[in-house]
N, C-alpha and C positions, 0 to 999 in steps of 0.2 A: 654664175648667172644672176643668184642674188642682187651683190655688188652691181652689177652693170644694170640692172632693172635701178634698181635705185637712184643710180645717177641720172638715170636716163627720166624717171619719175622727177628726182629733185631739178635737173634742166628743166623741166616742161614747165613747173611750178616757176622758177626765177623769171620766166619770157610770158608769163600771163597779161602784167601790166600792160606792157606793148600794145594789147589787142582791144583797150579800154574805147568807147567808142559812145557812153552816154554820161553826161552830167553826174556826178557824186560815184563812180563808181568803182572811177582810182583810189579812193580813200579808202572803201569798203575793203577791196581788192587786198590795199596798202597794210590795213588792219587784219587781216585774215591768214597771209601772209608770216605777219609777224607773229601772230598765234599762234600758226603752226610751226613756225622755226621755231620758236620758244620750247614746243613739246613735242618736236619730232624731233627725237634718238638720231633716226638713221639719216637723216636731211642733215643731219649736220658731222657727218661722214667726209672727210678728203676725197673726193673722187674723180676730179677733173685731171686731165692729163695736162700733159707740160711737153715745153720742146719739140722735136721737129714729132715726136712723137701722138703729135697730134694730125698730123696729116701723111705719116706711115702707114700701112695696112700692114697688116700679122703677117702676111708672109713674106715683106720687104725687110721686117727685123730681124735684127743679128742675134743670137744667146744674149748679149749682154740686154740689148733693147728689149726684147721678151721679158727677163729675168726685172728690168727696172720696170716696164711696163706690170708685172706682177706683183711688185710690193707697193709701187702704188694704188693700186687698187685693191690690195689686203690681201691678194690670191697666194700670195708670198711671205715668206717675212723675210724682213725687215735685218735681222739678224742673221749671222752665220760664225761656225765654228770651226770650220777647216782652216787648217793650217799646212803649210810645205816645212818640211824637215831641211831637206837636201840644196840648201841656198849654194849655190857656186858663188866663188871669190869673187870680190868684188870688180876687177878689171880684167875677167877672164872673158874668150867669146861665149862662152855661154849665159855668163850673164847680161853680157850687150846682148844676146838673141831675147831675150826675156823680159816685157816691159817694166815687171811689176818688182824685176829684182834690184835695181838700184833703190827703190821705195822701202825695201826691206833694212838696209841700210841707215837709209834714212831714220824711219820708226824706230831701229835702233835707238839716234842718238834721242829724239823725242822722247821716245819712254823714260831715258833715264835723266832728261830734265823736268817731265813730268811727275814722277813719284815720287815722293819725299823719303828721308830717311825714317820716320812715322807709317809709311804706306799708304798716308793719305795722298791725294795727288795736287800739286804745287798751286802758288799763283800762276804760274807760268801756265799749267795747265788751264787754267780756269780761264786766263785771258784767250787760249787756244779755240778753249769752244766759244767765248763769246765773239770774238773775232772772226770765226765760222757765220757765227748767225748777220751779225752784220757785213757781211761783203757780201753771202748771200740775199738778204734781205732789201737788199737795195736794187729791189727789180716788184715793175708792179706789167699785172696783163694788161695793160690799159698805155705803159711807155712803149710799147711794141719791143723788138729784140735790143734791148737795150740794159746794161745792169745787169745784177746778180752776182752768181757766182763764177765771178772773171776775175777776180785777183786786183782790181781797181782800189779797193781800202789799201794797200799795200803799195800800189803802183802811181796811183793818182792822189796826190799831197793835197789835194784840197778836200777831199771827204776825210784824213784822217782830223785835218782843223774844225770839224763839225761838231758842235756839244756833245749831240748824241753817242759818240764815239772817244768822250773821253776816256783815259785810265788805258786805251792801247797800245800804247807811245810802247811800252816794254814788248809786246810782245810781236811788236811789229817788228821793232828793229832786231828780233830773234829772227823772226821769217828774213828780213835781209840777210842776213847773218849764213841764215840755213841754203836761200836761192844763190847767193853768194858762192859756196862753196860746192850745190850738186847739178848749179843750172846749168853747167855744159854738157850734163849726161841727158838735154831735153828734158828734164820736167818745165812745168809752169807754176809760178806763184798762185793761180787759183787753185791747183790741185795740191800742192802746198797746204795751204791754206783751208784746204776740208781734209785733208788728211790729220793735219795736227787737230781739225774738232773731235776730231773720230777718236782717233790713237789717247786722244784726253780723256775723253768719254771712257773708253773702258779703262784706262789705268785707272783712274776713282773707282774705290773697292762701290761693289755689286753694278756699275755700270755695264750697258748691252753693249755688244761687238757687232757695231753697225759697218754695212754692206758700205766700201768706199770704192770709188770710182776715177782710173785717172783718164785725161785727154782733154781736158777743158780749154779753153783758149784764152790768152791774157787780152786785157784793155787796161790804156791807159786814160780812157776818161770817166772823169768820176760820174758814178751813176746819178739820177736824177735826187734832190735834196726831197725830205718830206716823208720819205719810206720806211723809218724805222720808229716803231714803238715808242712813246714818251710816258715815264712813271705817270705823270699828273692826267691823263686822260681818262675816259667814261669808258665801258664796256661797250658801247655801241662803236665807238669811234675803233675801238681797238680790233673788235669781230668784222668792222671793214675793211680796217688795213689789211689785213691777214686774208680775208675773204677776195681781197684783189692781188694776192699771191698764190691764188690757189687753195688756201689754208682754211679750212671751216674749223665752228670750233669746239669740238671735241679734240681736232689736230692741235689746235690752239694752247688747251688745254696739257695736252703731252708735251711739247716742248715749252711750256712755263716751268716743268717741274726740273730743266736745266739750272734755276735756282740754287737745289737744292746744294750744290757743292761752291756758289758764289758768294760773295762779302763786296757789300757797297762801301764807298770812296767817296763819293762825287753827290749822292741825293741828299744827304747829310753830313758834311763833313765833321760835325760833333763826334758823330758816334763810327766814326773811319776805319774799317777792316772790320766790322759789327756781321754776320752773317745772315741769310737767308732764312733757315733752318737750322736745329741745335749739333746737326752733325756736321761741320766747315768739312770740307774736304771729302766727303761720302756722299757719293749716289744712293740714298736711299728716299722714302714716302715718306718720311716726316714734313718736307714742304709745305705739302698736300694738308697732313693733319693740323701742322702749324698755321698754316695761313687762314683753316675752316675754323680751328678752334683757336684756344690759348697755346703761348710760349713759353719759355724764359727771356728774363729779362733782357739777356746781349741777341735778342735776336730780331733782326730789324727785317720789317714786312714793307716791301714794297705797295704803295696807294693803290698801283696799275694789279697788282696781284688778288687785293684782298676784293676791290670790284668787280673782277674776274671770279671770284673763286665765289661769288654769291650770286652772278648772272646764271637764269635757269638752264641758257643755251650750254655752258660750262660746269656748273653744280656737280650733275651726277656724274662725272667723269672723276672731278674732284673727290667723291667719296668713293669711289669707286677704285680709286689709285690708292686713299687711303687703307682701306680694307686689309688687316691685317694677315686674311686669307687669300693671296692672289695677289695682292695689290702691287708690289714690286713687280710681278713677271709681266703682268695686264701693264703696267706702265712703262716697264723696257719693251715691250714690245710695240706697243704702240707709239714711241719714242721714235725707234730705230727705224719705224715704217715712213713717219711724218721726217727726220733728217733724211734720210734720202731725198725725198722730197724736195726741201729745203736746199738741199745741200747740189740741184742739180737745177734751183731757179734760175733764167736766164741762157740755157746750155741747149743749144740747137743741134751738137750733135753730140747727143746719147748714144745714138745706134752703133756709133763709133768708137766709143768709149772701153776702158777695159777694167776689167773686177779687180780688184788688186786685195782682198781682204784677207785673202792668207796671211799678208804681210804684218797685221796688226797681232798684238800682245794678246793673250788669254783672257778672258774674264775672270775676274777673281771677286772671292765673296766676303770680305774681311769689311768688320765694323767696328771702327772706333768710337766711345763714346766719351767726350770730352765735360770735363767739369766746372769749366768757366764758364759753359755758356750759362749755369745759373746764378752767375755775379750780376752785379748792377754796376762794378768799376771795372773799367778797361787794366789789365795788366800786360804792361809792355812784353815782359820777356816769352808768357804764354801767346800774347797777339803773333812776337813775330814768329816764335816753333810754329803756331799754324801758319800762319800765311806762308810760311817754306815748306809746310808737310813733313815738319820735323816729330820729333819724338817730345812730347810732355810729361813725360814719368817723372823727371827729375825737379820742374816744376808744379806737381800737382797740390804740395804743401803751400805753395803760397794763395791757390785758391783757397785750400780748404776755408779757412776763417772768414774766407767773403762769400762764400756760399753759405757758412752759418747764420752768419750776418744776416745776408737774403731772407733764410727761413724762419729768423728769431724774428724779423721786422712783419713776415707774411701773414705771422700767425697773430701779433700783437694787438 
């Protein structure tokens, strides 16, 4: 009841200006407004519904519609951990009776091009979940049903030629690769294509095991240009984009911290495969503490992050994920609440949709902590073990002396 007071509060507040009707008053209105979005906590709560689930009533929805209708709005989470033992053979009729079992299959071969021999989880994987966010993110409430998460980055060759979407080219031709060989059992490259951010997502040790959903419906035209994120923008520009996805932002805030297992390419090409955060390959809050505070030296802070991560509207979320008491579970959860989300823009019919998450891999809690990120010089053979999710043990000597180095020069 909470939750739905609030939305229903934060609605009333967004339709005020509408009713302006003397001289200076939209200004007033404009500024007060923004005050209070600045310092209201709960105003900046994800709560608007999505999909056909917006002109559903409760008792027209299926389990599954309810169950999405309820992590949307936080009544839920966002996470689950059931899992199915007893998978029948892959071309048995039982597993043709069963939607979600050719997926299991699937996840199969994903998990094991996602984890590395290290236990971190691959580039492959990293390109999986960003590749999620952009096919999803290419839907605004404002294009009407149009975009989203339809499998169109995959399908339609002219969004993959978008700046915005360089550095996919690999992981896309995995997803052909993959729709290639299971798309005559009925899947779609959109459900594809949020399965592999999900199944990513938890293979990176402490990553949540987000609720995935298949039945999505493919297009082949590309979604409208303009809809994704660009490093070089302001906080305001950014809290709208997302604000016209649904996404307020504290949401906002929860999925920046997909960072933390990514390495830029493309915003600098000087410092190429340079990461996020000092843990490459690990779902964990160091993002969060890195981007508020200091680094080490290999670790490259996005422009679009660090103006985020000092907007008031995002701040307390930011320390709040940091918190070394809570802060991981506070932020896989509120993670897994906002991909759903994300992961279901554009998708008119949810109701119809089916749970598939048994399918995916365990959570697991394992944390590496790697020693080059406190070099100042890129070394080849440590860059490419991580970027494969390899093992560094056998490399760790050739850091040591340039990590010396670091701290002889830090303290001089």
């Amino acid at each position: 009841m909470r939750n739905a007071l609030l939305a229903a509060a934060c609605a009333a507040s967004a339709i005020i200006p509408a009713a302006v009707a003397w001289p200076g008053m939209e200004a007033t209105l404009e500024n007060l407004q923004k005050r209070d979005d600045l310092k209201s906590a709960d105003c900046r709560e994800s709560q608007e519904l999505i999909g056909d689930l917006n002109w559903l009533p409760d008792y027209a929805l299926s389990p599954v519609g309810s169950l999405v209708k309820g992590v949307i709005l936080g009544r839920v989470s966002g996470e689950s951990h059931e899992i199915y033992h007893d998978v029948p053979p892959l071309r048995s009729y039982a597993c043709a009776a069963n939607t979600c079992c050719v997926w299991w299959y699937i996840v199969d071969e994903m998990e094991r091009l996602f984890r590395g021999p290290g236990g971190r989880c691959t580039n492959a994987a990293r390109g999986a979940i960003r590749l999620g966010f952009h096919d999803a993110a290419g839907w605004s409430k404002y294009t009407g049903q149009f975009g989203g998460a339809d499998g169109s980055i995959v399908l339609a060759p002219k969004e993959l030629s978008r700046p915005l979407n360089a550095g996919l080219k690999e992981i896309v031709q995995q997803m052909r690769v993959w729709y290639d060989k299971w798309g005559h059992y009925g899947i779609t490259m959109a459900d594809l294509i949020q399965m592999g951010a999900t199944v990513a997502t938890v293979v990176c040790p402490l990553g949540p095991r987000i609720r995935s959903f298949v039945g999505r419906v493919d297009s082949y035209a590309p979604c409208p240009d303009g809809l994704l994120p660009s490093e070089e923008s302001d906080a305001d520009t950014l809290v709208e984009l997302f604000r016209a996805k649904t996404i307020q932002p504290h949401g906002l805030a929860a999925l920046l911290g997909a960072h933390s297992t990514s390495r830029q390419r493309f915003v600098n090409p000087s410092r190429f495969g340079d990461s996020q955060d000092s843990t490459p390959g690990v779902w964990d809050t160091l993002f969060y503490n890195e981007t508020l505070g200091s680094a080490p030296p290999r670790v490259f802070k996005f422009r679009s992050d660090i103006v985020l991560s000092q907007d008031p509207r995002l701040f307390d979320e930011f320390r709040a994920f940091s918190d070394p008491n809570g802060g991981q579970e506070h932020w896989n959860q509120d993670y897994a609440r906002e991909y759903v989300r994300l992961s279901l823009l554009g998708v008119y019919n949810i109701n119809n949709l089916t749970d598939c998450t048994w399918v995916l891999p365990q959570a697991r809690n394992e944390v590496a902590v790697d020693m080059w990120v406190n070099t100042t010089e890129n070394i080849l053979e440590v860059a490419g073990a991580l970027r494969a999710g390899g093992l560094i043990t056998g490399l760790v000597e050739l850091t040591r002396p340039l990590v010396n180095k670091a701290k002889d020069a830090s303290s001089a």
